[in-house]
C-alpha positions as CSV (number, residue, x, y, z in Angstrom):
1,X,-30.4,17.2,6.0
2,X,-28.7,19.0,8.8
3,X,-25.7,17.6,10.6
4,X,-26.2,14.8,12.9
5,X,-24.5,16.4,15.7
6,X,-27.1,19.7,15.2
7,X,-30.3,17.6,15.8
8,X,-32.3,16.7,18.8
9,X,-32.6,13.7,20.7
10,X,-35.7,13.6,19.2
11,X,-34.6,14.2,15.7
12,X,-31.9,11.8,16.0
13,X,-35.0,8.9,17.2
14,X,-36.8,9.3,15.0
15,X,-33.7,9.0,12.2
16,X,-32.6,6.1,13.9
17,X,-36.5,4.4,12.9
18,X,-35.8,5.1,9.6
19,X,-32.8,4.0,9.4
20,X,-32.9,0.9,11.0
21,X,-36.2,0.3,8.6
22,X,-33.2,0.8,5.8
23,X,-31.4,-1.6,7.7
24,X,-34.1,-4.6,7.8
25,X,-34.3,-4.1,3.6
26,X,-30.5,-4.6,3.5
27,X,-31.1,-7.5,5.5
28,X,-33.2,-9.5,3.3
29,X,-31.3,-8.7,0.2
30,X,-28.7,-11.6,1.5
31,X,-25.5,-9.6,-0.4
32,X,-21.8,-11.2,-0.1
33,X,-19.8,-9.2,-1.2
34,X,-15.9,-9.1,-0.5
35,X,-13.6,-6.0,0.1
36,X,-11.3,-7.1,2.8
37,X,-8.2,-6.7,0.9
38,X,-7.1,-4.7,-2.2
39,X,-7.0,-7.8,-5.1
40,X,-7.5,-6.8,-8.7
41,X,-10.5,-7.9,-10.2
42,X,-11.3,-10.2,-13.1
43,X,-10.9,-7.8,-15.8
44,X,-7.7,-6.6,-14.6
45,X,-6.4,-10.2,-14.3
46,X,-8.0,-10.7,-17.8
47,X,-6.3,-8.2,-19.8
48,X,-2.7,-9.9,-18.5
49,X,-3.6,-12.9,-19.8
50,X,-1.5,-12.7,-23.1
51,X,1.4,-12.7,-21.6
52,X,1.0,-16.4,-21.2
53,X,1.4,-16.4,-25.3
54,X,4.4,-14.6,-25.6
55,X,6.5,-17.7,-24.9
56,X,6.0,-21.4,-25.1
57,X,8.1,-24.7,-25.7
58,X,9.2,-23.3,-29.0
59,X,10.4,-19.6,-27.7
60,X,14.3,-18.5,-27.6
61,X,14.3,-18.7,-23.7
62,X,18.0,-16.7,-23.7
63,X,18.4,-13.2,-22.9
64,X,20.1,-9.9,-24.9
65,X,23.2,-11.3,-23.6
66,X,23.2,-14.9,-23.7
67,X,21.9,-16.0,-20.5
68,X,19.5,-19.1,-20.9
69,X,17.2,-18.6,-18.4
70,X,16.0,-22.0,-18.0
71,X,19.5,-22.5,-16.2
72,X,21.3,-20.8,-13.1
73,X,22.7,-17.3,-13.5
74,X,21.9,-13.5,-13.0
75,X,21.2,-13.4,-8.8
76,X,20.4,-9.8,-9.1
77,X,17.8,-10.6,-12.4
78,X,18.1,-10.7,-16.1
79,X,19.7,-7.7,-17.3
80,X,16.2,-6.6,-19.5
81,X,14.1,-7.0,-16.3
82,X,16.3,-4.5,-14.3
83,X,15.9,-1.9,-17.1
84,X,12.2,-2.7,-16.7
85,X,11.7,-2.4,-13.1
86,X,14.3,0.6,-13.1
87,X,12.2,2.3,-15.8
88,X,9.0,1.7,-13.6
89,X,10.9,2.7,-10.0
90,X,12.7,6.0,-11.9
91,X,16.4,4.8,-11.0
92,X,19.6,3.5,-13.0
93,X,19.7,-0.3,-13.7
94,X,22.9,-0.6,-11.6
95,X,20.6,0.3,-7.9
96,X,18.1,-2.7,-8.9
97,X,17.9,-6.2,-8.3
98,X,14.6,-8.2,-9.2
99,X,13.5,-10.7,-7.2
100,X,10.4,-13.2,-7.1
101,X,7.0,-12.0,-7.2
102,X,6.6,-10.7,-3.9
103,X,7.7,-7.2,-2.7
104,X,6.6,-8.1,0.8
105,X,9.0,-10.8,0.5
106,X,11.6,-8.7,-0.2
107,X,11.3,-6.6,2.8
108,X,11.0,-9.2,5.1
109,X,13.9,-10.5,3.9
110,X,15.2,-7.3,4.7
111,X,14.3,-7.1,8.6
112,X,15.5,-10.6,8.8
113,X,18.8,-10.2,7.9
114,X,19.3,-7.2,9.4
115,X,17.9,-8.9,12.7
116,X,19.8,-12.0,12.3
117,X,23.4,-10.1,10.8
118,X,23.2,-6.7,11.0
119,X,22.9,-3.7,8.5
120,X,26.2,-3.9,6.2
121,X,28.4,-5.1,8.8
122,X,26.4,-3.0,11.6
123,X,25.3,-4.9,14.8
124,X,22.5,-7.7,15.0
125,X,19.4,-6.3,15.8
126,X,18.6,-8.9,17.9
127,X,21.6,-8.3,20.3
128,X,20.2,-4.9,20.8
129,X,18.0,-4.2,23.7
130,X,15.2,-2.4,21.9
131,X,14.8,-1.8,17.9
132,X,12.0,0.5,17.1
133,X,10.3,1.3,13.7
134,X,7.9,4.6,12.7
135,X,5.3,3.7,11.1
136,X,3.1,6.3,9.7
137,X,-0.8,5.7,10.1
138,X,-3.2,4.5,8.9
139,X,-0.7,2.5,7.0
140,X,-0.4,-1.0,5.6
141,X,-1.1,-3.6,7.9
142,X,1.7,-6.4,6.1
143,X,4.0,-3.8,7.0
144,X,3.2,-4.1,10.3
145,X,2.6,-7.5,10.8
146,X,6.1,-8.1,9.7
147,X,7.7,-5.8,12.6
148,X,5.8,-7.3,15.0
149,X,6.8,-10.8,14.2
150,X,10.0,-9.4,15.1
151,X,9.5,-7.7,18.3
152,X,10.1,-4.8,16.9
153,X,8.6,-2.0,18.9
154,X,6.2,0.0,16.8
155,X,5.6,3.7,17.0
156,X,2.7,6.0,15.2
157,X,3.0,8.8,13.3
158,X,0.1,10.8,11.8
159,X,0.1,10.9,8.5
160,X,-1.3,14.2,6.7
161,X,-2.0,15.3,3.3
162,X,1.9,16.2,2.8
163,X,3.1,12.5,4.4
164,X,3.9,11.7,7.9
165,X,4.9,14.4,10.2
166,X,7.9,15.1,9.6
167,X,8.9,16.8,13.0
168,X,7.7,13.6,14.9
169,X,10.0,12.0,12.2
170,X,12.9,14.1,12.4
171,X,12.6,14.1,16.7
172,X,13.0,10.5,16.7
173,X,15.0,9.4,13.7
174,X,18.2,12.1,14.6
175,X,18.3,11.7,18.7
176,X,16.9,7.7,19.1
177,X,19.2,5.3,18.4
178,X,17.0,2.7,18.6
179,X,14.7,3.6,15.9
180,X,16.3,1.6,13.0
181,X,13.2,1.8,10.5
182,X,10.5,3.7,9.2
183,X,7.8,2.0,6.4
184,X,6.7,4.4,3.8
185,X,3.8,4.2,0.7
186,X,5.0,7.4,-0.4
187,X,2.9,7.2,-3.7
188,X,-0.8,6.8,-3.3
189,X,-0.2,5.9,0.1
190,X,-2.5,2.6,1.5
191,X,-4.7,3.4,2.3
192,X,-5.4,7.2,2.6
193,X,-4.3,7.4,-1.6
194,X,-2.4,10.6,-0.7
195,X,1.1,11.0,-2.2
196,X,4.4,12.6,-0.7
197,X,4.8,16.5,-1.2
198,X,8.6,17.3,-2.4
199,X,9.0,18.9,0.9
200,X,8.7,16.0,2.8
201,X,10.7,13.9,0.7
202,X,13.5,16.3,1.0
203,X,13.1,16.3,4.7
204,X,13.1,12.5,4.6
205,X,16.8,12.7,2.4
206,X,18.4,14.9,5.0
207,X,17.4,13.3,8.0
208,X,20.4,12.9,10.3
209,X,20.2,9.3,12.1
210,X,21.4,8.8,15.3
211,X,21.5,5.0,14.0
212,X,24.3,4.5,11.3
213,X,21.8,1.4,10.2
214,X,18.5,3.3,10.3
215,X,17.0,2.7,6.9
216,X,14.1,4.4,5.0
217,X,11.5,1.3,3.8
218,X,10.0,3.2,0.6
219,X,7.3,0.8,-0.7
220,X,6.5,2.3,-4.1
221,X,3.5,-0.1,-4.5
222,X,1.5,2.4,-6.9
223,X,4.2,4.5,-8.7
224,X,2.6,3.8,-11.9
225,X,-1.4,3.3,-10.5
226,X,-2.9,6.3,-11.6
227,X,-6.8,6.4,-12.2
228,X,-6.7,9.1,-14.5
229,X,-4.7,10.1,-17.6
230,X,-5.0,13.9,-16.8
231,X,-4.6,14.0,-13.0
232,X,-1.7,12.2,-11.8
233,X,0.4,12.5,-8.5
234,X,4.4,12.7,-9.0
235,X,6.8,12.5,-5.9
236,X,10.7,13.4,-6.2
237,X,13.1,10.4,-6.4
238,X,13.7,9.3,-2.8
239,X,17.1,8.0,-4.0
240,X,18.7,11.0,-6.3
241,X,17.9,13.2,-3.1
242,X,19.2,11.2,-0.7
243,X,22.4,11.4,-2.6
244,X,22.5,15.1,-3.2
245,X,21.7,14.9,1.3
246,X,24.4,12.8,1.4
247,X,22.3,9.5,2.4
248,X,23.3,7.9,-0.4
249,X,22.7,4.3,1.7
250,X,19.5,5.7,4.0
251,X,17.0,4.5,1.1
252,X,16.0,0.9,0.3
253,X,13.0,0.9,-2.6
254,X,10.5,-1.7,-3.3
255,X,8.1,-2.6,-6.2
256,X,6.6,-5.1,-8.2
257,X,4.0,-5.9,-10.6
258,X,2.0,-8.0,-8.7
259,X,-1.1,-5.6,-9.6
260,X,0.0,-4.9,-12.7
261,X,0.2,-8.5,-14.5
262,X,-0.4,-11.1,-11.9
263,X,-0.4,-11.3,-8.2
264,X,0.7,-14.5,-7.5
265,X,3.3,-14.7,-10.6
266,X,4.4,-11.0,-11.1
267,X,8.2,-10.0,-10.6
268,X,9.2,-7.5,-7.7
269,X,12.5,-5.6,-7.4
270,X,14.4,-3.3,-4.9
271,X,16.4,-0.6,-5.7
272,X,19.3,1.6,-4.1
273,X,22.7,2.5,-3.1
274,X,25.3,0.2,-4.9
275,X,27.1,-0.3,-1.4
276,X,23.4,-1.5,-0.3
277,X,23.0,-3.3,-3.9
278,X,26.3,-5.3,-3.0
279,X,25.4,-6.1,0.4
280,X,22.3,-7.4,-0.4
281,X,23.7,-9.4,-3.0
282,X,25.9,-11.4,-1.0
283,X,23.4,-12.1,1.6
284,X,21.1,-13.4,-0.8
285,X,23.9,-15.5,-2.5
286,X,23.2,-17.7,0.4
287,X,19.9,-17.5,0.4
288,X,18.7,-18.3,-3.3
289,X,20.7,-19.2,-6.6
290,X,18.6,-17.0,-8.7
291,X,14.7,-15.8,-9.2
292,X,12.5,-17.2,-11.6
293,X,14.5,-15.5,-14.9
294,X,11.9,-17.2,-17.1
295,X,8.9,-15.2,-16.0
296,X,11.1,-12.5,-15.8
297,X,11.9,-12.4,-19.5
298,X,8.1,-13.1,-20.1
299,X,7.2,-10.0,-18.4
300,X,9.9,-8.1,-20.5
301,X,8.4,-9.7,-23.9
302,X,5.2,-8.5,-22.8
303,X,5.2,-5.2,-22.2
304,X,8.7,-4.3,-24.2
305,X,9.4,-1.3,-22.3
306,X,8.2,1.2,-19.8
307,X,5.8,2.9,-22.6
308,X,4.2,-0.4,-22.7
309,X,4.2,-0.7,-19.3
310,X,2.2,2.4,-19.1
311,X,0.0,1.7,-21.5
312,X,-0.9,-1.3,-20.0
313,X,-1.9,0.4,-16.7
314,X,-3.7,2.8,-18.7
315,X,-6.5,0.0,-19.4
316,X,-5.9,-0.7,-15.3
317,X,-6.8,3.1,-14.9
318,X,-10.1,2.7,-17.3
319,X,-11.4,-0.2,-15.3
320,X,-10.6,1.0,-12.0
321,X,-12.6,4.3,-12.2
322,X,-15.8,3.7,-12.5
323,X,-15.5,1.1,-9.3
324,X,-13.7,4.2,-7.2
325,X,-16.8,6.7,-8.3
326,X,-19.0,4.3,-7.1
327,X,-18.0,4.5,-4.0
328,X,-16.8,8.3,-3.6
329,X,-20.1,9.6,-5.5
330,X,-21.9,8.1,-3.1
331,X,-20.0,9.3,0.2
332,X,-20.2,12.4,-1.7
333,X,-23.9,12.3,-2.0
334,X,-25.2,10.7,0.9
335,X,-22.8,11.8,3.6
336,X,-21.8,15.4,2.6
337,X,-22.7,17.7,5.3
338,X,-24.0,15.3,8.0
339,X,-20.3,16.1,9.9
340,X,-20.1,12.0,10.6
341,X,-17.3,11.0,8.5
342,X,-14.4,12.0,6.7
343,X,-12.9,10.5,3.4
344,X,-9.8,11.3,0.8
345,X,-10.9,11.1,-3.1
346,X,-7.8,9.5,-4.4
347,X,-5.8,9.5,-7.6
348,X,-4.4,6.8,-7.9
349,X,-3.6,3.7,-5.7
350,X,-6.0,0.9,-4.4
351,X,-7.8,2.3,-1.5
352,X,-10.4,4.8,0.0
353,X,-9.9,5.4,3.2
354,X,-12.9,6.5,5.5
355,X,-12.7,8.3,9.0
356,X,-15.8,7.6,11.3
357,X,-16.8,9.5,14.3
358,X,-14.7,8.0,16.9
359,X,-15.3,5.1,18.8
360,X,-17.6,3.9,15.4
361,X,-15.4,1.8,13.3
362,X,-15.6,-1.5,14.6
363,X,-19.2,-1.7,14.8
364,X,-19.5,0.3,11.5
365,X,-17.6,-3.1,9.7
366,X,-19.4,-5.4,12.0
367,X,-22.8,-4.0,10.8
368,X,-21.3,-3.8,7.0
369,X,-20.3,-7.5,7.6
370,X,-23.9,-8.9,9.1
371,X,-25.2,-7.2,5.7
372,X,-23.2,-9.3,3.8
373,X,-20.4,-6.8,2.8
374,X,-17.3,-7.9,4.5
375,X,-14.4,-5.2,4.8
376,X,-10.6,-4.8,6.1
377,X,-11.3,-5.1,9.7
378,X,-11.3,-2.3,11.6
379,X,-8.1,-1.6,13.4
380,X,-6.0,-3.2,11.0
381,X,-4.6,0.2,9.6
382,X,-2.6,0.4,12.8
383,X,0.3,-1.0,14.3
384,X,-1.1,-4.2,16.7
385,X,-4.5,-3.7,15.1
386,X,-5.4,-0.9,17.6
387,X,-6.8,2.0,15.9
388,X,-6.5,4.7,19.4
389,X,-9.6,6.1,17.5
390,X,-11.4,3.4,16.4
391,X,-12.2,5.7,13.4
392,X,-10.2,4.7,10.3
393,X,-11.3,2.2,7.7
394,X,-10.1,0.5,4.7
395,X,-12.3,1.0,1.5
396,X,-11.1,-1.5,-1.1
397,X,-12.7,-1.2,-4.4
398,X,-10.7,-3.2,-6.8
399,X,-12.3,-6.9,-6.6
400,X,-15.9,-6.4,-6.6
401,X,-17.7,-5.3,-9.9
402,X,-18.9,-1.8,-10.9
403,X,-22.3,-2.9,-9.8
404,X,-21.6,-4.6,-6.7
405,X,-19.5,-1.7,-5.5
406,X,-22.6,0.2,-5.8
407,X,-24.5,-2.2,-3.5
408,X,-21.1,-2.2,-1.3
409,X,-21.3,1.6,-1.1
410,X,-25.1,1.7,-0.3
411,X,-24.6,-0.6,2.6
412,X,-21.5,1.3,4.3
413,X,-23.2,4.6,4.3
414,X,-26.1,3.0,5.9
415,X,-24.1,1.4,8.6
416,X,-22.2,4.7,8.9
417,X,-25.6,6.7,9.1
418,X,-27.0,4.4,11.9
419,X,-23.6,3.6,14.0
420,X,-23.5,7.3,14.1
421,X,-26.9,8.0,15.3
422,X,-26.6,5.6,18.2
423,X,-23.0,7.1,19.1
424,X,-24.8,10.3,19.3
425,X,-27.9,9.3,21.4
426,X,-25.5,7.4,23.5
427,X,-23.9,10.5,24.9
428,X,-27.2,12.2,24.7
429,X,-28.1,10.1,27.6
């Protein structure tokens, strides 16, 4: 078939019939099916579940060096976790403190304090007139929500193949004061799945701030997601170039395993500078006594090291795959060459990202949804939910079964197919 935009009103009426036939099927099949946000599935929850055996009443609950973690101690985490999640984030032990199972709440922490006290003794945010973050798009929507909460005064920038653009970057970040922030997914980005070239994150260490307290927020969700054993992305370490820049402090990592072992009860950690390290540590001696160290040491007894680590998401990897194909194959088959819609095959990560014709997106979800297939909403990939475009959308793959991601697929290509028809005839009248 020819490319939408090449055909005749005619041609594209007559389509539009068949299509909205396709439609009326769809219809009657009553599907629900769930991709609004990136959750593993059953099978990936399922092969974690023996780490609920590697400790009960009966276990030694005290760590290499003593600590009984049934008691207080160890703010910045059990020593054995920190070799763990410094293993898994590619630093030293000494740049990482774990926390509790949430990454996100690590770096909300992070604005707050920084709004409330400052950057390392640096000025309240909130007694400044205007704070502003980069945020590179389409992006993660927490991220965003989190900045606006704040009042933080959020600014695009496209992201490419390499990262964001790095001249829009360097422009603000070196003659702005007021942009104290930018939020990066430099691995398997959410949602586009691309990862950072080495160009970019060299460009990112030697960035000059006009802010002493501007900070890089480098959310290394999927640094060890990979779908395939043979074909993985690598991206240099943010924090050893930073140093060699002489940024040592510009850098604040985050991880966790929250899709590695379980969401609700994984561990997460952030890593960098031990100025940064030390800082952090006495604001959160305030804030908390200590993390849960027991389900720390149960995530350490579980996986040993970071070769078991990665052998566990190996089996991730093998029950991820077929899920993603099902929905690339079928972009690939069904929309290849009809020049309405754009999307990234990705390596690793949790997402597909999809770009409609513009002006499409929101009714392209709305149609997906009154199908019975319910996706991220449209929008949400930007800052304040406003997509300029109204073109991106958020493929999430993970939750769904094989099968039903087949039946998820079929739907969004039809929506895609007949959203773009109408676009078309509507500026053909």
């Amino acid at each position: 078939m020819k490319a939408y935009r090449e055909m005749t009103k005619e041609e594209l009426l007559s389509l539009k019939e068949e299509l909205e036939k396709q439609y009326k099927e769809e219809e009657a099949k009553g599907l629900k099916l769930n991709m609004a946000r990136g959750k593993p599935g059953l099978s990936q929850l399922e092969i974690a579940m023996p780490m609920l055996d590697v400790m009960n009443s009966g276990s030694d609950m005290h760590t290499l060096l003593g600590t009984d973690t049934r008691n207080y101690g160890d703010l910045d985490g059990i020593g054995e976790c920190r070799r763990l999640m410094a293993d898994m984030m590619e630093v030293e032990k000494d740049n990482v403190i774990v926390g509790g199972n949430s990454s996100l709440n690590l770096m909300y922490d992070m604005i707050a304090r920084s709004f409330c006290f400052g950057v390392k003794g640096g000025t309240p945010w909130h007694k400044l007139d205007k704070v502003k973050f980069l945020c590179p798009v389409p992006g993660y929507d927490r991220h965003f929500k989190i900045t606006e909460q704040f009042g933080i005064e959020m600014i695009n920038i496209p992201l490419s193949e390499t990262g964001p653009d790095m001249d829009m970057v360097e422009e603000y970040v070196n003659n702005d004061p007021a942009v104290k922030g930018i939020w990066c997914v430099p691995k398997y980005s959410n949602p586009t799945g691309i990862s950072y070239s080495d160009e970019t994150v060299r460009r990112f260490a030697n960035l000059k701030p006009a802010a002493d307290d501007f900070r890089i927020y480098w959310d290394n969700a999927y640094c060890v997601h990979h779908l395939y054993d043979d074909d993985q992305d690598e991206i240099l370490n943010i924090l050893d170039e930073c140093k060699k820049a002489g940024n040592p402090d510009m850098v604040f990592i985050f991880a966790s395993t929250s899709k590695i072992s379980f969401p609700g009860s994984g561990v997460s950690a952030v890593a960098s500078s031990i100025d940064n390290v030390q800082w952090i540590l006495k604001m959160m001696g305030v804030q908390t006594i200590g993390h849960d160290k027991i389900n720390q040491l149960r995530h350490v007894r579980f996986f040993k090291d970071i070769d078991g680590l990665k052998a566990h998401m190996k089996k991730h990897g093998e029950l991820l795959r077929p899920k993603f194909a099902a929905v690339t194959d079928t972009l690939e088959k069904e929309l290849t060459g009809l020049n309405i819609g754009s999307w990234v095959k990705p390596k690793g990560g949790y997402f597909i990202s999809f770009d409609a014709m513009d002006g499409c997106a929101k009714e392209i979800v709305a149609r997906c949804k009154a199908l019975g297939v319910t996706l991220t909403g449209a929008g949400a990939t930007y800052p304040y939910g406003k997509d300029p475009r109204d073109s991106n959308i958020r493929i999430a793959p993970t939750f769904p079964s094989t099968e039903e991601m087949k039946d998820a697929a079929r739907v969004f290509v039809l929506c895609v197919k007949l959203v773009s028809v109408e676009k078309l005839l509507e500026k053909n009248i």
